[in-house]
Backbone as CSV, one residue per row, in Angstrom:
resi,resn,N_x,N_y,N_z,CA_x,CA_y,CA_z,C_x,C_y,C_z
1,UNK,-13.034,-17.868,-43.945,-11.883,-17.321,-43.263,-11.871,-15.818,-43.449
2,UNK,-11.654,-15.028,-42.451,-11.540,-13.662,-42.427,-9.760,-13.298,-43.062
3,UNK,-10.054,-12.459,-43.662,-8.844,-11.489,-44.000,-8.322,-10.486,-43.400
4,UNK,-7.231,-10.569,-42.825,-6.611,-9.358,-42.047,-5.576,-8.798,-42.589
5,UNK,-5.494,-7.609,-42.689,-4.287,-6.856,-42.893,-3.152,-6.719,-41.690
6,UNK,-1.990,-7.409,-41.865,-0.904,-7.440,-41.050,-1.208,-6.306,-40.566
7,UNK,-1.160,-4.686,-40.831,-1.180,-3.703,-39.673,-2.387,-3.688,-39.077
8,UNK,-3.538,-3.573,-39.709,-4.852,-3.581,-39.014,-4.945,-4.864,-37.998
9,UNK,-4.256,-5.525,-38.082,-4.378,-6.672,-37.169,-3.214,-5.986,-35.351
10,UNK,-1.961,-5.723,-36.011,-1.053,-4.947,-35.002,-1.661,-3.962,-34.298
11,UNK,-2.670,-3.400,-35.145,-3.482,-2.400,-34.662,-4.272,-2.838,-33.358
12,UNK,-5.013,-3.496,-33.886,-6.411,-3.628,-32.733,-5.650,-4.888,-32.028
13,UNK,-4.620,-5.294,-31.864,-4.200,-5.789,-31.070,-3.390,-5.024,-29.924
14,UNK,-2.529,-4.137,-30.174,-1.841,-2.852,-29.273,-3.159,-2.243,-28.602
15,UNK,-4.620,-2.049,-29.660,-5.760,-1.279,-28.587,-6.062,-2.326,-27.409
16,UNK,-6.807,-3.916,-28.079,-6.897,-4.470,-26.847,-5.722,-4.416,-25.553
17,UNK,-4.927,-4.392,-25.649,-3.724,-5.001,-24.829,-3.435,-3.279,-24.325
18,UNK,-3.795,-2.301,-24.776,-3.832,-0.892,-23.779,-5.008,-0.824,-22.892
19,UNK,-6.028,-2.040,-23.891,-7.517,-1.463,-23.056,-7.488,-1.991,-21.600
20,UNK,-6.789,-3.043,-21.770,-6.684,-4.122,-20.536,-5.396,-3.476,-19.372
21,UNK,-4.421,-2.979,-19.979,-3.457,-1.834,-19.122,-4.566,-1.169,-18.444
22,UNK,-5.475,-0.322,-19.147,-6.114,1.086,-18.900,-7.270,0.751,-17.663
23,UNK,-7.785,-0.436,-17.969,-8.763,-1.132,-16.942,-8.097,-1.519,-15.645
24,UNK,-6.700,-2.170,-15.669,-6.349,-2.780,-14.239,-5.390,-1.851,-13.878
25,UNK,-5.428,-0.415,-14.229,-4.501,0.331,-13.794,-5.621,1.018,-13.538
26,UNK,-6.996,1.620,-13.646,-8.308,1.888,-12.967,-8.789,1.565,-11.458
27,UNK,-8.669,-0.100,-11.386,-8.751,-0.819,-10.268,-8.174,-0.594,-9.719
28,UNK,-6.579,-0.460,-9.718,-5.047,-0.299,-9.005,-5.721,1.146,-8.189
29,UNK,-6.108,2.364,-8.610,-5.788,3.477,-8.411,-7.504,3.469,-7.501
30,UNK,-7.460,3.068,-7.734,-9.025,2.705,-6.910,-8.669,1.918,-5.449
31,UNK,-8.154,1.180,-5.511,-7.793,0.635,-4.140,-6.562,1.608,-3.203
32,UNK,-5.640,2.065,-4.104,-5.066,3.139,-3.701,-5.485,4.190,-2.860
33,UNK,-6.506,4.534,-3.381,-7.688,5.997,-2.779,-8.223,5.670,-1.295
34,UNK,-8.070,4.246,-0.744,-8.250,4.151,0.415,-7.966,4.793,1.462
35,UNK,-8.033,5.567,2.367,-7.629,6.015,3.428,-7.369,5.238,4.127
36,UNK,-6.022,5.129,5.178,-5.749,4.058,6.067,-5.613,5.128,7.200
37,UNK,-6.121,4.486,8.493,-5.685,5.361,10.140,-5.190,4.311,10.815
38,UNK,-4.659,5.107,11.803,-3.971,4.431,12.608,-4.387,5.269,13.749
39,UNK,-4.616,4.298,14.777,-5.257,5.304,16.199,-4.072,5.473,17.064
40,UNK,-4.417,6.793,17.182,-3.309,7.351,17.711,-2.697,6.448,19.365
41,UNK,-3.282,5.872,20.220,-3.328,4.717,21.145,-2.215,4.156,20.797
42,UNK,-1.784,3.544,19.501,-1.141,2.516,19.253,0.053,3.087,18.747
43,UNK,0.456,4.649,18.527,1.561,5.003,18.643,2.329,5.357,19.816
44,UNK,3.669,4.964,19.538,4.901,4.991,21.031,5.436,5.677,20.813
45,UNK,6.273,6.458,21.925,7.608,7.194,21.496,8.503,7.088,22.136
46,UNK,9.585,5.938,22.323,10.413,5.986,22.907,10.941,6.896,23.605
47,UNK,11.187,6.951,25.100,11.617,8.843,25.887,13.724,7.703,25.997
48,UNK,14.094,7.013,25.405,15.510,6.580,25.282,16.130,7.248,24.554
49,UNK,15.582,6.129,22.629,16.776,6.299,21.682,15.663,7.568,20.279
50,UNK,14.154,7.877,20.662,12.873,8.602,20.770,13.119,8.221,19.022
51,UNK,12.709,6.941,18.852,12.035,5.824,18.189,10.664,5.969,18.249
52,UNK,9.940,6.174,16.733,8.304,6.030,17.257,7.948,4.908,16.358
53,UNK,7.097,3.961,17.140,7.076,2.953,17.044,5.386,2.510,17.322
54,UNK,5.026,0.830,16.646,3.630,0.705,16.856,3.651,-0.052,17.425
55,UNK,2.625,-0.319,18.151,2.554,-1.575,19.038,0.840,-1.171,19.338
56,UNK,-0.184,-2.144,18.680,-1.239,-2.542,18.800,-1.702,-3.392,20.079
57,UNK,-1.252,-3.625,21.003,-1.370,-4.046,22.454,-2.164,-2.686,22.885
58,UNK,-3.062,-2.933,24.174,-3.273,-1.869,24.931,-2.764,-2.085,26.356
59,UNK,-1.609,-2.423,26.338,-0.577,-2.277,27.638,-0.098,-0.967,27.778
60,UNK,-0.278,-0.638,28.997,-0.272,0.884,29.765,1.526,0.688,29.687
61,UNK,2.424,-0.725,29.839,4.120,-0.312,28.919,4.179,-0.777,28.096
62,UNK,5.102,-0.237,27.449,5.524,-0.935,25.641,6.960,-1.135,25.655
63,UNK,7.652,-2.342,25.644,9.159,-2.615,24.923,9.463,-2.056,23.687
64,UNK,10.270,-0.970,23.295,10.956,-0.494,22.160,11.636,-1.619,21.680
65,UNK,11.053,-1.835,20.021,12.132,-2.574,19.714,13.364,-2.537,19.227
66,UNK,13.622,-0.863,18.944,15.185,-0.576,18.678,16.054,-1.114,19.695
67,UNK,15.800,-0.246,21.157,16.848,-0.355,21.868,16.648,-1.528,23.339
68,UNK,15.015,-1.610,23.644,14.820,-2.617,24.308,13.857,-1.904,25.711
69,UNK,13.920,-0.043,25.895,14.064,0.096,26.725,12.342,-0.233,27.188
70,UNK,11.238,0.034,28.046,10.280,0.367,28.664,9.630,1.740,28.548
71,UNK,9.026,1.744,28.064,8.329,2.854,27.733,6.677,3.260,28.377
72,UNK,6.081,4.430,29.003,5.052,4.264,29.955,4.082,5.059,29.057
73,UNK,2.924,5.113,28.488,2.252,5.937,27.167,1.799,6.987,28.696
């Protein structure tokens, strides 16, 4: 049987349990760094209540969904 000292044990237990913080907060900030776009196509601008809005359709009109109106890109 191994012998531990109550603090040396608190010890390297607080390191594991930061090491494992320090690692999936690595990953986190890593997926973060992604760049996201959005093509400009798929932004609207309402000429009503001038709501800008997405709509991924490539319909030459778009229904606003604030106010309802028709919109022509």
């Amino acid at each position: 049987m191994i012998n531990l000292d109550f603090s040396l044990g608190i010890s390297l237990y607080a390191i594991f349990f930061l090491n494992i913080l320090l690692i999936l907060w690595l990953f986190g900030m890593r997926e973060k760094d992604r760049d996201l776009y959005l093509d400009p196509k798929f932004t609207w601008f309402c000429s009503v209540c001038t709501y800008t809005y997405i709509n991924t359709r490539e319909n030459p009109i778009s229904k606003c969904p604030r106010c309802g109106s028709y919109n022509k890109k």
